[in-house]
C-alpha positions in Angstrom: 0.0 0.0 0.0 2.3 2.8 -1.1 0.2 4.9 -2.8 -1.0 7.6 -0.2 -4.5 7.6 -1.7 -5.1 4.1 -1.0 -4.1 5.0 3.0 -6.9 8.2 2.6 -9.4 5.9 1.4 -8.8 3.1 4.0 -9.2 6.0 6.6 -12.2 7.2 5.4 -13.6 3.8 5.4 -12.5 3.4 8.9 -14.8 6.4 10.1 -17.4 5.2 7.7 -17.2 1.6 9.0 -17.1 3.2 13.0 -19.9 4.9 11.8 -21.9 2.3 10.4 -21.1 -0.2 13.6 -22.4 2.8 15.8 -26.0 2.8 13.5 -26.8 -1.0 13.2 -25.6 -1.6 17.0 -27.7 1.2 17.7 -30.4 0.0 15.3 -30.5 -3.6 17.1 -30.5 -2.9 20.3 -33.0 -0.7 19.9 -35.3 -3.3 18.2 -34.3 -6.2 20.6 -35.7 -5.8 24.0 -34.0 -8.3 25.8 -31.8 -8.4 29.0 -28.5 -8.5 26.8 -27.5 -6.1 24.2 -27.0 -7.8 20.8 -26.0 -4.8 18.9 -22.1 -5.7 18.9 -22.9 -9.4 18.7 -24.8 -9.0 15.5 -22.6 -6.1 14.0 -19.2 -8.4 14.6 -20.9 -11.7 13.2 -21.9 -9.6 10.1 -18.1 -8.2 9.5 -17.0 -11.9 9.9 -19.2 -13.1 7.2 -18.6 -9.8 4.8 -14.8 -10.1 5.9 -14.5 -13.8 5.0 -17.1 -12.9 1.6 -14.3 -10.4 0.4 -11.4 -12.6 1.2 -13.1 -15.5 -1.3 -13.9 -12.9 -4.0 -9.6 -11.5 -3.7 -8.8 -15.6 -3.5 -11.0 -15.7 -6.7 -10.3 -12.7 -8.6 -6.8 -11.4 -7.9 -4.8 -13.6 -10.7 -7.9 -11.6 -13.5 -7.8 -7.8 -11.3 -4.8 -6.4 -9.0 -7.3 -4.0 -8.3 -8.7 -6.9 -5.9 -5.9 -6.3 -3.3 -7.0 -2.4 -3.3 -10.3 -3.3 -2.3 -9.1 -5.4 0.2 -7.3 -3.1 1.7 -10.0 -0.8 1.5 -13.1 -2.2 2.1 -11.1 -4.8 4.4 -8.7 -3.5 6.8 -10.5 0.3 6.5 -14.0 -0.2 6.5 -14.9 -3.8 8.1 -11.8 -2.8 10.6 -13.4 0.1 11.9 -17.2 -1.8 11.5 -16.2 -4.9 14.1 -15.2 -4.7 17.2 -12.9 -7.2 19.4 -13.1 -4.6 22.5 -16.2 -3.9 22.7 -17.5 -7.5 22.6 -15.4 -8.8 25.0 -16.4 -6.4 27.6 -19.7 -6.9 27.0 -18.9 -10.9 27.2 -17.3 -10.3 30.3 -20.3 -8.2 31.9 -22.4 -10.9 30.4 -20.4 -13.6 32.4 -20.7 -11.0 35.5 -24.8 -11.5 34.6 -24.4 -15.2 34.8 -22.2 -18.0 33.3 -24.8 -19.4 31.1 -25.3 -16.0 29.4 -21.7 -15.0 29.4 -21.1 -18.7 27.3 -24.1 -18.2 25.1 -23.2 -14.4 24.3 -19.4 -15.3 24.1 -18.8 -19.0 22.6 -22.6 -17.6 20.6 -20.4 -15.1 18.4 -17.5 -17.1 18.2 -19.1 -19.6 16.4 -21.3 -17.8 14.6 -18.3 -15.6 13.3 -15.7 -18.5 12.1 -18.9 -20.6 10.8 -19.8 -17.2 8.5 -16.8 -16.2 7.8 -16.5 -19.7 6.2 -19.6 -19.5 4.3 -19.0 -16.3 3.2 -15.3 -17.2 1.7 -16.6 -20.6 -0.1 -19.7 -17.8 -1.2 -16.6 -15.3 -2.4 -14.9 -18.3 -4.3 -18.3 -18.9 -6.7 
């Protein structure tokens, strides 16, 4: 990533992507009356399926468009890096284990497998 433009537009996806976790988040919990907030959960979950979605679509189309590994940077590391968020969901995991160790373990090992099982579907999705 050399070019300086390609560093702008990753840091303007970054605040878009901060932005956009901050709406759905907001969105969901909103919408989701329950004892736990499921904002983060369903925000990071997404990211891991979009993530692993534009991983199979570089895998798949970087040999026909170098333009692929722009995008990734881009859209990857800028915009679906500033969209998830590892910090925030493992203080809410932790305050969800504070609540109980059944909802800590369904909040927790919940996203965890719903991330790496989406991520998965959306690579072998990215490949087609």
């Amino acid at each position: 990533m050399s070019q300086p433009w390609i560093f702008i537009l990753a840091v303007v996806a970054g605040g878009l992507g901060a932005l956009s976790r901050w709406w759905l988040g907001a969105l969901v919990n909103n919408h989701v009356y329950t004892s736990m907030r499921w904002g983060t959960f369903v925000v990071n979950v997404l990211a891991c399926f979009l993530d692993g979605l534009l991983a199979g679509l570089v895998a798949h189309f970087l040999a026909a468009w170098t333009g692929m590994a722009v995008l990734d940077s881009i859209i990857g590391t800028g915009f679906l890096g500033g969209f998830s968020t590892f910090s925030t969901a493992s203080v809410e995991g932790f305050q969800n284990f504070r609540a109980g160790a059944g909802r800590g373990l369904l909040y927790v090992g919940g996203m965890l497998i719903l991330s790496i099982g989406l991520c998965f579907a959306g690579y072998f999705l990215g490949l087609c």
